[in-house]
N, C-alpha and C positions, 0 to 999 in steps of 0.2 A: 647574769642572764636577764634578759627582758619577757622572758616567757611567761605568760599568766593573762591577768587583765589588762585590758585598753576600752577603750571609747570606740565606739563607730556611729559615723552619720552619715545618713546620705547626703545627695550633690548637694540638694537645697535646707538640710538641716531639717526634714518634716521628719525623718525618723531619726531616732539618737540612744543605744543601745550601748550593755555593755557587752564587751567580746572577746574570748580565748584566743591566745596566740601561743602558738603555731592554728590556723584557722581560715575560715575564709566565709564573707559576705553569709550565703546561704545556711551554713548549721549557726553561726551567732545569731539568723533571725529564728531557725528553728527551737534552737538551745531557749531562744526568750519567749516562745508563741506566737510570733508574731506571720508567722507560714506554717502552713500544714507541711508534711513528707512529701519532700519534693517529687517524689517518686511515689505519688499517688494519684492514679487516674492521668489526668489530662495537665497534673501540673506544670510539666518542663514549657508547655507553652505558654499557660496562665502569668507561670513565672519569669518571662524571659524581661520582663523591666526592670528586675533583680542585677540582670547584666547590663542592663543597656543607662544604667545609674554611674555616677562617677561617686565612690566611697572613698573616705577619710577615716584611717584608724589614728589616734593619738592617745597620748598617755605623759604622765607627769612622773618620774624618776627620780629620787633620790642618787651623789654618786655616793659608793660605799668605801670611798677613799681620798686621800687628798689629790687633788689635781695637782698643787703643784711640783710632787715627787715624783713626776712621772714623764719619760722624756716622750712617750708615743700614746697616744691613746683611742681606740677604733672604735667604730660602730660597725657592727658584722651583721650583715642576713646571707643564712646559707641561702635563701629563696626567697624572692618576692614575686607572687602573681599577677599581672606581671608588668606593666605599665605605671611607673608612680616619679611622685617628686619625692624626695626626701628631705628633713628640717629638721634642725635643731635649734633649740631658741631662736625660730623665727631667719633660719640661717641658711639657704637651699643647700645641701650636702651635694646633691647629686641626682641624677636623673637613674632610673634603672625601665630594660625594656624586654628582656629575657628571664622567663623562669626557672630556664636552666642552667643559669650563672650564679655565683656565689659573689655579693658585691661589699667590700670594705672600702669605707669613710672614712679618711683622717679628721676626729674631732679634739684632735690637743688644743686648736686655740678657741675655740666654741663649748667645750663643755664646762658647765660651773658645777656648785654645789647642789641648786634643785633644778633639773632641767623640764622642758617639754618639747617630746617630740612627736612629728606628724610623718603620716606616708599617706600621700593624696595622691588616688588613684585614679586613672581614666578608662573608662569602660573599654575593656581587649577589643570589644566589638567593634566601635566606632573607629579607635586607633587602626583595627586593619582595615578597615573604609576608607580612612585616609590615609594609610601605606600606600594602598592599592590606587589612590586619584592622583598618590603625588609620581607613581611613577610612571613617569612621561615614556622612556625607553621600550617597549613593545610589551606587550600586554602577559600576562603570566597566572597563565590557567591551573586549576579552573577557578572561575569567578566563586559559583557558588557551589555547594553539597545538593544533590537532586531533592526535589520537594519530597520526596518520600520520607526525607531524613528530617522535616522542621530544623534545618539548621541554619546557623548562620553564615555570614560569606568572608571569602580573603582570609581563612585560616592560613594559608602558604605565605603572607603576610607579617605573619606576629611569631617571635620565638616563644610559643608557647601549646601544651600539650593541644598536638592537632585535633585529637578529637573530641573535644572540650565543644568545639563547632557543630558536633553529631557525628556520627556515623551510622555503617547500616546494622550496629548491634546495639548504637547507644545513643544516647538523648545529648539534647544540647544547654549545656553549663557552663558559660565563659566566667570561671569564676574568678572573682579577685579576693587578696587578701595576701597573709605573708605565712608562708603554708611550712614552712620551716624554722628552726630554728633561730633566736635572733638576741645578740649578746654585744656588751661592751668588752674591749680588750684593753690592757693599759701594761706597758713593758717599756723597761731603761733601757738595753743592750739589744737584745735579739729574741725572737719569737719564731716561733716553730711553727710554720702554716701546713706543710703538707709532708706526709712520711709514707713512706711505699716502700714495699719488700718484694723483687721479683725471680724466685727462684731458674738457674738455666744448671744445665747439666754439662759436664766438658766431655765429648765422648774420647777425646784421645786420652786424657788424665783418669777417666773412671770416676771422674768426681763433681758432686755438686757444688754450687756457690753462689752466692744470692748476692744481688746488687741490691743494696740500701741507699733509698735514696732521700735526702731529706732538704726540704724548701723553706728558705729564713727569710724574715724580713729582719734586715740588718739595720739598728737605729744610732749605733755609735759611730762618729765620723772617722775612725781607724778600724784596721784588720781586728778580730779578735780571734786569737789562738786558743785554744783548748785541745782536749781528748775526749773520743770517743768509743764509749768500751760495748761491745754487743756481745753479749749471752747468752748459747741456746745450752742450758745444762743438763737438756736429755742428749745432746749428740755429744758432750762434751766440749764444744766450742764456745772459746770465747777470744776474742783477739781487739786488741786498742790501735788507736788511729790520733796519730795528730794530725788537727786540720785549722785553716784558720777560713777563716768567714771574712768577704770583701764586704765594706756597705754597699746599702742597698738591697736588693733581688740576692741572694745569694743561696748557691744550692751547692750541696756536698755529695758526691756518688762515693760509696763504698763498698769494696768487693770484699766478701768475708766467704774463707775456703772451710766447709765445713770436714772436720774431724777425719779423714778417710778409715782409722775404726770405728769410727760410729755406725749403726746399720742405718741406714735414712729407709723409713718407712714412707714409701709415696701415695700420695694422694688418689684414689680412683674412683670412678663414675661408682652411683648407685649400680649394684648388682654386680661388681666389675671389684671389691674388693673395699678395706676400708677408707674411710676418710681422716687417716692420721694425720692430726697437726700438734706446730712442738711452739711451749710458749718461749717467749722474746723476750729480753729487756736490751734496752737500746739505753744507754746514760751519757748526755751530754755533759762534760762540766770544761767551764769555758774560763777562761781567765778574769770574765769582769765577776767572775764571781757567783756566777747564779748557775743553776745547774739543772737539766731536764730530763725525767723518767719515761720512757715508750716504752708500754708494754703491749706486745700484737702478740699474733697467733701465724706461725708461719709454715705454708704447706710445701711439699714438694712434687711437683707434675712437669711435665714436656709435653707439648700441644703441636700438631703437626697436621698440617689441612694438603693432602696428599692428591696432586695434580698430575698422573703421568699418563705416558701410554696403556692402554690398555689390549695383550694380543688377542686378535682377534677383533678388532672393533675400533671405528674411525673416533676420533676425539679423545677424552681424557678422563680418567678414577677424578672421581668427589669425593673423597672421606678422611674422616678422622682419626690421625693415630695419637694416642694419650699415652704416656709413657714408651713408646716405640709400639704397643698393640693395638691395631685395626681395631675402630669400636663401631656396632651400631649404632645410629642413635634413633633412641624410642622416646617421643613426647610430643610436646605441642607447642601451642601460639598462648602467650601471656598479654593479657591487655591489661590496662589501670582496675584495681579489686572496686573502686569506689567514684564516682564523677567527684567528688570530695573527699579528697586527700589525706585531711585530719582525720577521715572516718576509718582510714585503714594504719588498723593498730600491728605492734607486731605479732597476736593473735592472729588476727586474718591471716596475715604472711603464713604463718607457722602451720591454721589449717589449709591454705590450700595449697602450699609443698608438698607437706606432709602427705597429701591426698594423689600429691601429683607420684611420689616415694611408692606408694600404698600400691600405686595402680600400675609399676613394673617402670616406672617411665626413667629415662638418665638424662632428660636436657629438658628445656625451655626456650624456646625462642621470644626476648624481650622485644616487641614490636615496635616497630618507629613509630608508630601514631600515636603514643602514650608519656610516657615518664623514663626517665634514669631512674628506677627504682632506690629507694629510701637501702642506706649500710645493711639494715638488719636483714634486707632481702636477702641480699649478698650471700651475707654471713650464714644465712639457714642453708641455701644451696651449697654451701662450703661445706656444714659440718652434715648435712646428707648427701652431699654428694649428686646434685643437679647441676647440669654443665649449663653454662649459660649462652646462647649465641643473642649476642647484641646488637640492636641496631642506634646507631644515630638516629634523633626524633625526626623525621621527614617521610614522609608517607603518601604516595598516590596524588602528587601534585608535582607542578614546576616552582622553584623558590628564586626569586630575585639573588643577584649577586651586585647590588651599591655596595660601593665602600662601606656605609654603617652597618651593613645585614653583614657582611662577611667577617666584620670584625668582632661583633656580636656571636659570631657562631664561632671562629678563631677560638674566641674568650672562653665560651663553652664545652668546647670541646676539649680543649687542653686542663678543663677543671675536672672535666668528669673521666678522662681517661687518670689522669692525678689520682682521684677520687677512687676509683674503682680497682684501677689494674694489681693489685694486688692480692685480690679475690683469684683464688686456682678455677672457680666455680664458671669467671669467663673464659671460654675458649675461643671466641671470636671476635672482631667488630665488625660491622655490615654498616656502610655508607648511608642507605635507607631503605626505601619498604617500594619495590614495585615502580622507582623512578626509571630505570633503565628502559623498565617491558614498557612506560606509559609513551616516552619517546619513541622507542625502535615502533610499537605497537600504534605508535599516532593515536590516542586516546582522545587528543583535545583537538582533533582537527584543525591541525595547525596545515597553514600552503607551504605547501614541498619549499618552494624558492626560499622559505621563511626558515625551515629547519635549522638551517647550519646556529642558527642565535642562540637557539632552545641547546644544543647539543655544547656550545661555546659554555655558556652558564652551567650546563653541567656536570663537565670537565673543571672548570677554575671552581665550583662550590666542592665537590667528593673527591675531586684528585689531588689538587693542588692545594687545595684548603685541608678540609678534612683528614685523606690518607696522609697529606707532608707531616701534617701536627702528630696521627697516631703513630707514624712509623716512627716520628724523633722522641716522644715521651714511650713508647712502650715496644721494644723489639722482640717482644716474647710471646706473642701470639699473631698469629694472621688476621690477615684485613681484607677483606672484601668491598667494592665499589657499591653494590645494590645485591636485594634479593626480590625476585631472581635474578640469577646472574650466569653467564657461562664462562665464571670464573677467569681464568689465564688466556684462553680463546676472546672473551672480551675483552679484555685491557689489548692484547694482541690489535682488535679490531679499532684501535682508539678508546676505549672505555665503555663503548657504545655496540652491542651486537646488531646482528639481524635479526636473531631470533633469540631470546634471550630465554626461550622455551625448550629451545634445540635439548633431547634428551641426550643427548652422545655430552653433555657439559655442563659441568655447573651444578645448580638446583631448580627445582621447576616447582609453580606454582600451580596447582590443577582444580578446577572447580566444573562442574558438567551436572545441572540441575535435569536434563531431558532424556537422558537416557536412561537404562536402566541400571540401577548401581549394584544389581548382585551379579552384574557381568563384567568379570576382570577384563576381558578386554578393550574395553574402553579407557583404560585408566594407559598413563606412558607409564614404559619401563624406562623411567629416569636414572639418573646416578644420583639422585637427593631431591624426598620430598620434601618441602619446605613449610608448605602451607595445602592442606586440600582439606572440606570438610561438606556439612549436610545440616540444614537446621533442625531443632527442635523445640516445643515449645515445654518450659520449666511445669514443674509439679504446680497442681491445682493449690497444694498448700501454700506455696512460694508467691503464687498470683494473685491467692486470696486476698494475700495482708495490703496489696496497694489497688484491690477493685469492690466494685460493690456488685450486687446480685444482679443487677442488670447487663453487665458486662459479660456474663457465663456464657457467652457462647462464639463459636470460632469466627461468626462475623459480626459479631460488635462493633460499636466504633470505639470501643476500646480497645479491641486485639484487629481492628485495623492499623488504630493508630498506635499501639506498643511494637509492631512489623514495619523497620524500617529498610530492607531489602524489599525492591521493587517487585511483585509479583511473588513475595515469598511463600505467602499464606497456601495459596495456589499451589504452588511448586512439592510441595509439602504433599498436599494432597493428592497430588499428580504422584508422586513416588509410590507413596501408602497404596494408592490403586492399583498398581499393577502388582503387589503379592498380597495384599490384604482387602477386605470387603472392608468397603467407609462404612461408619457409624450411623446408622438409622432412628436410633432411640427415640421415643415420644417425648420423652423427657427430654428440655434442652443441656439441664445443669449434666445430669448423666450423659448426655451427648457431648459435649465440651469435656468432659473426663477422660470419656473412651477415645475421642480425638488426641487429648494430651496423648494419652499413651500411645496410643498408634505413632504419633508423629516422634516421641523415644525412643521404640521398638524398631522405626524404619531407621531413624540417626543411626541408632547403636549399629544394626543389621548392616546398613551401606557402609560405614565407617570399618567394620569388622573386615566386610570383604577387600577394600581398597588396601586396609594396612597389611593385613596376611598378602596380598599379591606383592606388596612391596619389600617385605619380608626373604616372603621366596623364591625373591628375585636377585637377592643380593649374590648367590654364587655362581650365578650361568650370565652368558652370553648367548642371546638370541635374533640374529641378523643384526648385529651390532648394537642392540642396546642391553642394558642390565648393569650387576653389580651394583644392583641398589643400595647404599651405604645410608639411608637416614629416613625417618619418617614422623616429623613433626606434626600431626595434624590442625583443622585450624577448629578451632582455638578451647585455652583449657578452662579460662571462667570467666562470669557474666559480672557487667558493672551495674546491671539497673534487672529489675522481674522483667522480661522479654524473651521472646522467642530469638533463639541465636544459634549460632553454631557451637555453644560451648558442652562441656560434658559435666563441667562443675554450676550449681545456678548460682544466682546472687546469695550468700550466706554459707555456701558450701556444701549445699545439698549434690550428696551425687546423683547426677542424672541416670539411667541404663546404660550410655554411650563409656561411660568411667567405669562401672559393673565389666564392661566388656572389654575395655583398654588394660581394665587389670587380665582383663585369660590375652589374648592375641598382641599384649608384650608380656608374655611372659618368656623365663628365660628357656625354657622347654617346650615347643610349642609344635602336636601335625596340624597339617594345613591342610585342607581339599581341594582342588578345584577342577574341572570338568573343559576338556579337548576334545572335540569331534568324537565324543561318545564315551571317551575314556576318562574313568576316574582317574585323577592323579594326587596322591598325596606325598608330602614333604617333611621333610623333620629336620625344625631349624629349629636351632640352639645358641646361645649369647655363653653358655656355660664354655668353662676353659678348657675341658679334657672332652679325647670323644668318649661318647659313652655305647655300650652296647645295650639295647633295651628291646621289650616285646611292644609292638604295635598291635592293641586291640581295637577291635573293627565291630559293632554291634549293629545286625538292623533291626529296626524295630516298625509294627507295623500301627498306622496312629490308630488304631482300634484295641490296642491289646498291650501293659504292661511287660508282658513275656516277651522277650524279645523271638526275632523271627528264626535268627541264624547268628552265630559268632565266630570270630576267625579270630586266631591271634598266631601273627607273624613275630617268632622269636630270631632272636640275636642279630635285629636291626640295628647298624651303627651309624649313631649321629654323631656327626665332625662336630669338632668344636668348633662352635664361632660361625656357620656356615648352613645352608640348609642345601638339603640333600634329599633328593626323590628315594621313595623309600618301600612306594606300592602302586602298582598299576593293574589295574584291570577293567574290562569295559563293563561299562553299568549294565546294557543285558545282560552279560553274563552273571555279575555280579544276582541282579534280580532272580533270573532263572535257577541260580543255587539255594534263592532262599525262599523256595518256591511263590507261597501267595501272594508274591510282593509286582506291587508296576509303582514308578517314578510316584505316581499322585498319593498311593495308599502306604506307603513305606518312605523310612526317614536313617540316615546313617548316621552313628556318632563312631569317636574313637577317641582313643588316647594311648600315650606312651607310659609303657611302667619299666621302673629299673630293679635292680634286686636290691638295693639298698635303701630303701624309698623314697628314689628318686620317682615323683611320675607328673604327667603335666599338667593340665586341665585337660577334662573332657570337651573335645569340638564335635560340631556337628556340620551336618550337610544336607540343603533340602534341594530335592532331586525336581520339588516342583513349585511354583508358587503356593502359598499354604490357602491361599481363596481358593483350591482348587482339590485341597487334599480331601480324600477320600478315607470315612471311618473315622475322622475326630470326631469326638462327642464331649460334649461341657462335660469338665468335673466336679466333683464338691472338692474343695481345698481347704482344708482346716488348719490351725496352728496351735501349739499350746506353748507359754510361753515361761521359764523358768531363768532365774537369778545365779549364777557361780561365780565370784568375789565380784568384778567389780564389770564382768559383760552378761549379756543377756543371752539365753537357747533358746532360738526358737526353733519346735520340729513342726515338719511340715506334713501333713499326710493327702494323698490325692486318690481319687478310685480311679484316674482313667491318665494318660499320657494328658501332658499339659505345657504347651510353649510359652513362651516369656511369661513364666510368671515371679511376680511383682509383687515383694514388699513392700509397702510403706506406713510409717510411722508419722506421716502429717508435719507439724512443723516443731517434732522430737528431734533435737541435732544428734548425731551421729552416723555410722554407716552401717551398714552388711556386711559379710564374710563375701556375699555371692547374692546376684539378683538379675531378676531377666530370664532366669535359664531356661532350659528345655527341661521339666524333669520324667523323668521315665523312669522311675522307682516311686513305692508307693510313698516312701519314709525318705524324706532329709532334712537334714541337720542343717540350721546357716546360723553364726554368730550375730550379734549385733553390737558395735562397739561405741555406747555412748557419750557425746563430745561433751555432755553435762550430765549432771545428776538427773534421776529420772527410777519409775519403779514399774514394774512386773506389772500391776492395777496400768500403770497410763499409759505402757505398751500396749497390751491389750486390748482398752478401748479405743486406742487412736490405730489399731492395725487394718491394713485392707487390701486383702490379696486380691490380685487379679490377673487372670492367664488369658490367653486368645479367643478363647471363646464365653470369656463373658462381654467382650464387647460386641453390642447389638444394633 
């Protein structure tokens, strides 16, 4: 391994450091003091010279073997960021220009006893400046990221993570460096570069069988023969294979039938069952004599992206069947955890799955503006059971198709589908992010006459490139051209729709900052949402650590310049207005609090209403559209302290919006929502049996604890898998039975209980905007807080009804049981499950409750 210490200096040698590898440019200067946290204040722009530098890492090598025993000998980067030359004793190796390729050097006749090698880098920036001059062929939009974002230009340019350039949640860090792994290989006979296991099902046999498949780089000038023996000794399988290996590229496919006594436990989504996986050994031994141990983890699932008629309704079903059973899918949009790479450990990875587990969710959509996420990602969503929908890195641009760009991404593509496909955890590949809707949608103003070139390029990049490569390395999961997309209706149309929004198809991407978001109908009843969300801005604690006391307030030019959506700050405030009264406070720091929260309270509130419609949309057809099968919202966590759409902040603090992601995916869940006057609720269920259960109905009146009236509807049956209307009646009457009650002065909750305690969350329903409710009165809210092994109780006590209120713990890592909520008992209970060590005394003084009416 060459992993450790290296040299770095910049272009001109005025700065010359030492630096960790796997790593990059920016934490070597932070690691040594030589930059403050880049992600403080106004740094991303101070710092952008950082980028706009051409660095040199090198280092001097010991080999730890004889050279001349060895008939192959490589120099491996699974990644280098992303422009460089490569040298060995003064030897150009090779050129690399993609981050997302893994590149091996033959150094058998260049490696001695002490070496020194160099990776001389060219700033990503300037390289896509001059991608973009050299190419003469028609211009290929867009130029730049809007001023709003400070970013750079010709990202669509460079194979490298798009939003490294900026985006509108995150800062701009063209970083270099070799962010990966990076090792010498040396081997006589043959070497084992790539091994993949992809389980399929035979439905006419009853049986499974897993193709094994593994990639050699063959060094002897003849065939070599061996055996290959694979082991799985929980299914009782094990069966051998004579094969021989050609020189050269040589790859070996092997069908192995597992056991038909064995019971094969299948792999299923969070909440859908466990994630049984059975360990592997794979033993090569070959004739020259050297012999290779693989040991994986090998799952089994069927993945099925279900395109048909739908009766009753024009177009076509969007959903996922995972083992032969229709699944919803409940989660979000994943972006890069860190603008720097090295900094996300498999810690990070681990809390925010684990958060994403926590909060009911079974999928992730890996975004095209980002990364192929590092194995361990993988692997967590494997063994909990997050399904993964993938995209290709390409995002919200048009990309060149030269012979070098295509071939560069050929190279790429065929590593990472390699690399990956053997994870159950992916269920899909998706071409890219929003390319489809930016053409049919003419985003870049391109002239009609001019179209057909923009639509040529990409067709030969996503269809012929892209989908040829994943359909020939990976037949076991579906492929998608773009998201969004209308699926089989666009390839139908050329690859290209008219409306790639069209809800009768596909998945849709929905964003609508102007209207009101506690009105379902504004939102499509699509067949899959993909991406929809609401900003917010992160906890005062999370802001604190990268601002100083001048910045505290919502128009700073510091929380101007952390809002990198146009108009967001605004929009925000614009929402907040129409159910809640803005923050007036004399105090500014106290006004920038109550702000924070309001702008959580609205995410969380609009985000709640949007996914429950989609929810209990999935089993009706309404003038042809519904059968809502997916609800990904956008997006699950933050790469920098910023105002974002996300529900997780930067570090993992959950937002309110995650509080509430955990009730409205859960697997039991009534909904409310309101029709020409009539209350409607619903009881949808992801659970596998129906169940028979009581619907309790509470109203309460915001002046008074007692409630006003209660109903409870016995031997309500909710279908499995399906949501189902379950209560109707119109709110006057509703009102009128409980007597004192009108829309403004009274508030509905409910939930579902079963005899065996089965029961849901408590939801609620406000009949009016709450700037308008009548009889709240401020509580006092108290807490006391007590220790039992290794989490924390806190009880809560309130004198008066109290909506969203709000623990927080400052910048203590861990979560809540429950947060945000409406509470309408004087006493409750919430856990607090801390992600480090911490005592009873720091809970305490870092606690700070806060409900609706203490903001002023």
């Amino acid at each position: 391994s060459l992993r450790g210490s290296w040299r770095l200096r910049s272009g001109n040698g005025s700065v010359s450091l030492r630096a960790e590898v796997p790593g990059c440019v920016h934490t070597a200067l932070l690691c040594r003091g030589l930059i403050q946290d880049p992600y403080y204040r106004f740094n991303d722009v101070m710092y952008r010279w950082i980028s706009l530098d051409n660095w040199t890492y090198s280092r001097m090598f010991k080999t730890p073997f004889d050279v001349r025993k060895w008939q192959k000998v490589n120099l491996v980067f699974e990644g280098v960021d992303t422009v460089a030359q490569i040298l060995l004793n003064n030897v150009t190796l090779g050129r690399t220009d993609n981050m997302f390729n893994r590149y091996s050097f033959d150094i058998t006749r260049v490696i001695q006893e002490v070496n020194f090698v160099e990776v001389r880098f060219l700033s990503a920036v300037s390289y896509a400046a001059e991608q973009s001059r050299c190419h003469k062929a028609h211009s290929i939009p867009p130029a730049c990221p809007p001023p709003v974002q400070k970013g750079e230009c010709h990202v669509n340019f460079i194979r490298k993570e798009q939003c490294s350039f900026s985006w509108d949640w995150g800062p701009s860090f063209p970083t270099q460096g070799i962010w990966k792994d990076v090792r010498i290989e040396a081997y006589n006979y043959y070497h084992l570069i790539y091994f993949s296991i992809t389980p399929f099902f035979a439905k006419s046999a009853q049986q499974w069988y897993l193709e094994v498949e593994s990639i050699f780089d063959v060094v002897s000038s003849k065939p070599i023969a061996g055996l290959v023996t694979v082991n799985i000794p929980k299914l009782q399988t094990q069966q051998t294979f004579s094969v021989k290996l050609q020189p050269g590229e040589g790859s070996i496919v092997l069908l192995v039938n597992i056991n038909k006594s064995a019971a094969v436990e299948a792999w299923w989504p969070n909440g859908h069952g466990k994630q049984t996986g059975y360990n592997m050994t794979t033993t090569f031994r070959m004739e020259a004599g050297c012999q290779i141990e693989k040991f994986s983890k090998v799952y089994f699932r069927t993945v099925e992206l279900v395109q048909e008629p739908i009766p009753g309704s024009p177009g076509l079903s969007f959903y996922f069947r995972i083992n032969g059973r229709p699944i919803f899918i409940k989660g979000s949009n994943w972006i890069p955890a860190d603008s720097f790479q090295d900094r996300v450990t498999y810690d990070t990875l681990r809390l925010l799955l684990k958060s994403a587990a926590d909060a009911n969710m079974n999928a992730l959509r890996v975004w095209g503006g980002g990364v192929y996420e590092q194995d361990e990602f993988y692997d967590i969503c494997d063994e909990i059971g997050i399904m993964i929908w993938q995209d290709f890195m390409f995002a919200c641009a048009l990309y060149p198709t030269n012979q070098n760009y295509l071939e560069s991404v050929r190279a790429e593509v065929s590593h990472q589908v390699r690399r990956l496909k053997s994870h159950p955890s992916i269920i899909l590949w998706s071409g890219n992010n929003e390319n489809e809707a930016a053409i049919a949608s003419n985003w870049f103003s391109i002239p009609y006459p001019d179209i057909g070139v923009y639509i040529k390029d990409y067709v030969t990049l996503y269809v012929k490139n892209i989908r040829e490569i994943v359909l020939s390395e990976d037949k076991s999961r579906p492929f998608v051209a773009s998201s969004p997309t209308n699926g089989l209706e666009s390839v139908k149309e050329g690859w290209l729709s008219r409306d790639p929004y069209d809800t009768h198809y596909g998945d849709t991407h929905f964003y609508d900052y102007n209207s009101d978001c506690w009105n379902w109908t504004v939102y499509p009843k699509t067949r899959f949402a993909s991406e929809y969300g609401f900003q917010s801005w992160p906890s005062f604690s999370t802001i604190e650590k990268v601002s100083s006391p001048e910045d505290w307030s919502y128009t700073s030019n510091f929380s101007l310049h952390r809002q990198h959506h146009e108009g967001g700050n605004f929009q925000m405030l614009q929402e907040i207005g129409r159910h809640f009264t803005l923050p007036q406070s004399p105090d500014p720091v106290k006004q920038f609090k109550d702000m924070i929260y309001l702008t959580q309270v609205m995410q969380a509130q609009c985000i709640k209403t949007e996914t429950e419609f989609y929810r209990f949309s999935q089993s009706e057809i309404i003038n042809g559209e519904g059968h809502t099968m997916g609800a990904l919202y956008w997006q699950l966590n933050d790469i920098w302290q910023a105002p974002s759409w996300a529900s997780l902040e930067y570090g993992g603090k959950w937002k309110l919006l995650h509080y509430f992601a955990q009730n409205f995916f859960a697997p039991l869940l009534p909904v409310a929502y309101e029709d020409k006057g009539m209350l409607h609720i619903y009881g949808v269920s992801d659970l596998h049996e129906d169940h028979k259960l009581t619907l309790r109905v509470v109203v309460h009146a915001w002046s008074s604890l007692e409630p006003v009236c209660t109903l409870a509807k016995e031997g309500v049956t909710v279908k499995a898998q399906s949501a189902v209307p379950i209560y109707k009646e119109s709110i006057s009457d509703l009102l009128e039975r409980c007597r004192n009650c009108t829309r403004k002065s009274c508030v509905i909750t409910f939930c579902l209980v079963g005899e065996d305690g089965l029961r849901s969350p408590i939801n609620h329903y406000f009949l009016s905007s709450l700037k308008d409710a009548v009889g709240l009165e401020k509580s006092q809210l108290s807490a006391s807080v007590s220790q039992q092994d290794d989490i924390y109780i806190f009880v809560l006590h309130t004198t008066a009804i109290a909506p969203f209120v709000t623990l927080d713990v400052g910048s203590i890592k861990g979560r809540f049981s429950d947060n945000g909520f409406l509470m309408t008992d004087k006493k409750k209970m919430v856990v607090f499950y801390p992600w480090e060590p911490t005592s009873v005394e720091e809970l305490e003084s870092s606690l700070i409750l806060t409900s609706l009416l203490d903001v002023v």
